[in-house]
C-alpha positions as a printed NumPy array, in Angstrom:
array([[  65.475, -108.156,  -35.775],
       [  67.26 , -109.274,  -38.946],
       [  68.286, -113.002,  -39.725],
       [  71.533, -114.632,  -40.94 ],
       [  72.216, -118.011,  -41.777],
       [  75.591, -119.934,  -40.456],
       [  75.321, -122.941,  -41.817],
       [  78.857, -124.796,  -40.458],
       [  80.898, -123.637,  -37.58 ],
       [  83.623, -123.052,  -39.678],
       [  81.811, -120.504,  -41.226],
       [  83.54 , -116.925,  -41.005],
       [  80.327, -114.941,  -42.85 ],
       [  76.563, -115.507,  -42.681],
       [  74.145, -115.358,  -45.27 ],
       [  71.12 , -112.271,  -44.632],
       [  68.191, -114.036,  -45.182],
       [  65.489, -110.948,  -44.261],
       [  64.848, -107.625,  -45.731],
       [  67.894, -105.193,  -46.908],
       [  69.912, -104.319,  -43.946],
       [  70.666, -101.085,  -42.164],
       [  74.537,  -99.897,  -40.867],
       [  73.605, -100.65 ,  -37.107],
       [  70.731, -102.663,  -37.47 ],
       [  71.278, -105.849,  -35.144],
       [  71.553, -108.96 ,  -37.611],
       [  70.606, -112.485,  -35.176],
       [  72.894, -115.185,  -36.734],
       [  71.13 , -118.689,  -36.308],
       [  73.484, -121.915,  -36.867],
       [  72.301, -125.462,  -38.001],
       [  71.708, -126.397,  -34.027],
       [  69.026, -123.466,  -33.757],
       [  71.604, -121.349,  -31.482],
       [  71.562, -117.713,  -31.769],
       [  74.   , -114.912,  -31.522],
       [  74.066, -111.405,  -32.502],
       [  76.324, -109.243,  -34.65 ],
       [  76.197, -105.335,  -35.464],
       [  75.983, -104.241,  -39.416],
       [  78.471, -101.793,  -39.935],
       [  76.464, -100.864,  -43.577],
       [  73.934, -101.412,  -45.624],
       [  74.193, -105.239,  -46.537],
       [  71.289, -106.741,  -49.467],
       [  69.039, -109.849,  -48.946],
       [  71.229, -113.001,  -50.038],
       [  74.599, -111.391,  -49.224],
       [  77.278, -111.846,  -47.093],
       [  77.759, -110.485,  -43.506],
       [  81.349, -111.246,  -41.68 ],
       [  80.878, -112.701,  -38.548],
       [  84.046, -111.993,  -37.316],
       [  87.17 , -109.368,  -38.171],
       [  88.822, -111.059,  -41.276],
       [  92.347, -110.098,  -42.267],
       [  93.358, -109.566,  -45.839],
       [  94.697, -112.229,  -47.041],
       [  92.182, -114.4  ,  -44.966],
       [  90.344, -117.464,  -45.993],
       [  86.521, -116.201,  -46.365],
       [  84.186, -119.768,  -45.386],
       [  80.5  , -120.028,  -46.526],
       [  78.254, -123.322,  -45.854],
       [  81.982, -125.047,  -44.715],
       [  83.394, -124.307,  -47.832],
       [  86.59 , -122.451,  -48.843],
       [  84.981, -119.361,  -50.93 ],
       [  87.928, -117.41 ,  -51.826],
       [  89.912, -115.045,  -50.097],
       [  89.682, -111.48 ,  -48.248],
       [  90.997, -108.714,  -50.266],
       [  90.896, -106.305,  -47.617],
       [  90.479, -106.181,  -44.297],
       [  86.773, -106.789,  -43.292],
       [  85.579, -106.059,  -39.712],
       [  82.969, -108.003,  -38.069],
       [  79.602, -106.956,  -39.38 ],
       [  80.825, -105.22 ,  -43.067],
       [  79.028, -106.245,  -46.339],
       [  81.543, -109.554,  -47.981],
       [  81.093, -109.133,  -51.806],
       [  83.571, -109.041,  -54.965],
       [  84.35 , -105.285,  -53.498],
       [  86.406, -107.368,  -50.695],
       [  86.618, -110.957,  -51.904],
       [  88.244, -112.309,  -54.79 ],
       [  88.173, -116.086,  -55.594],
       [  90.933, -117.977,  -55.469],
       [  90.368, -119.79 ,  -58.579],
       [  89.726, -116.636,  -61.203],
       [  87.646, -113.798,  -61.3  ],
       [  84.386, -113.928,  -63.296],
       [  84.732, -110.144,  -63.868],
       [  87.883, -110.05 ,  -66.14 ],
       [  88.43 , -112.317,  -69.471],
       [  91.59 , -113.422,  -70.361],
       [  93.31 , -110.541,  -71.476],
       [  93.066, -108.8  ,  -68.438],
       [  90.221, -106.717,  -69.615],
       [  86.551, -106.788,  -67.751],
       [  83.988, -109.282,  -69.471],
       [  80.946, -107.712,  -71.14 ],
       [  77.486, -109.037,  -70.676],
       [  76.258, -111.359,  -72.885]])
């Protein structure tokens, strides 16, 4: 079995903390109190990433650690991948510089 992190029960996503994860693969979400509960990957989700814990409407706060991390782009269902492909910050994007065009690397 997988393992996510939910760190604060505000928390709408988990962090994967275990090897890359499966679509279907059953991810066991442990909170600060040691409590367990189970959610369904949907897809293929990386080590360190995101996993929504619940369905999250666009438009949606998205909370990591009990912190406000931005804001659902889309519609995510419980168990989907959260990354910049369905979050965007609600402070700027790192991905863009200031003339709308996207960054390059340094």
């Amino acid at each position: 079995m997988v393992l996510a992190l939910k760190v604060n029960d505000k928390d709408n996503v988990a962090t994967i903390f275990a090897e890359q994860v499966q679509g279907g693969d059953v991810i066991q979400i442990r909170d600060k109190k040691g409590e367990t509960t189970e959610v369904r990957a949907l897809e293929a989700v990386p080590y360190g990433h995101k996993i929504a814990l619940q369905d999250i409407a666009k438009g949606q706060i998205i909370v990591k650690y009990g912190e406000e991390i931005g804001m659902a782009s889309a519609d995510i269902r419980e168990g989907e991948h959260v990354h910049i492909h369905n979050l965007e910050s609600m402070r700027a994007r790192g991905d863009w510089n200031n003339d709308g065009g996207e960054a390059k690397a340094k």
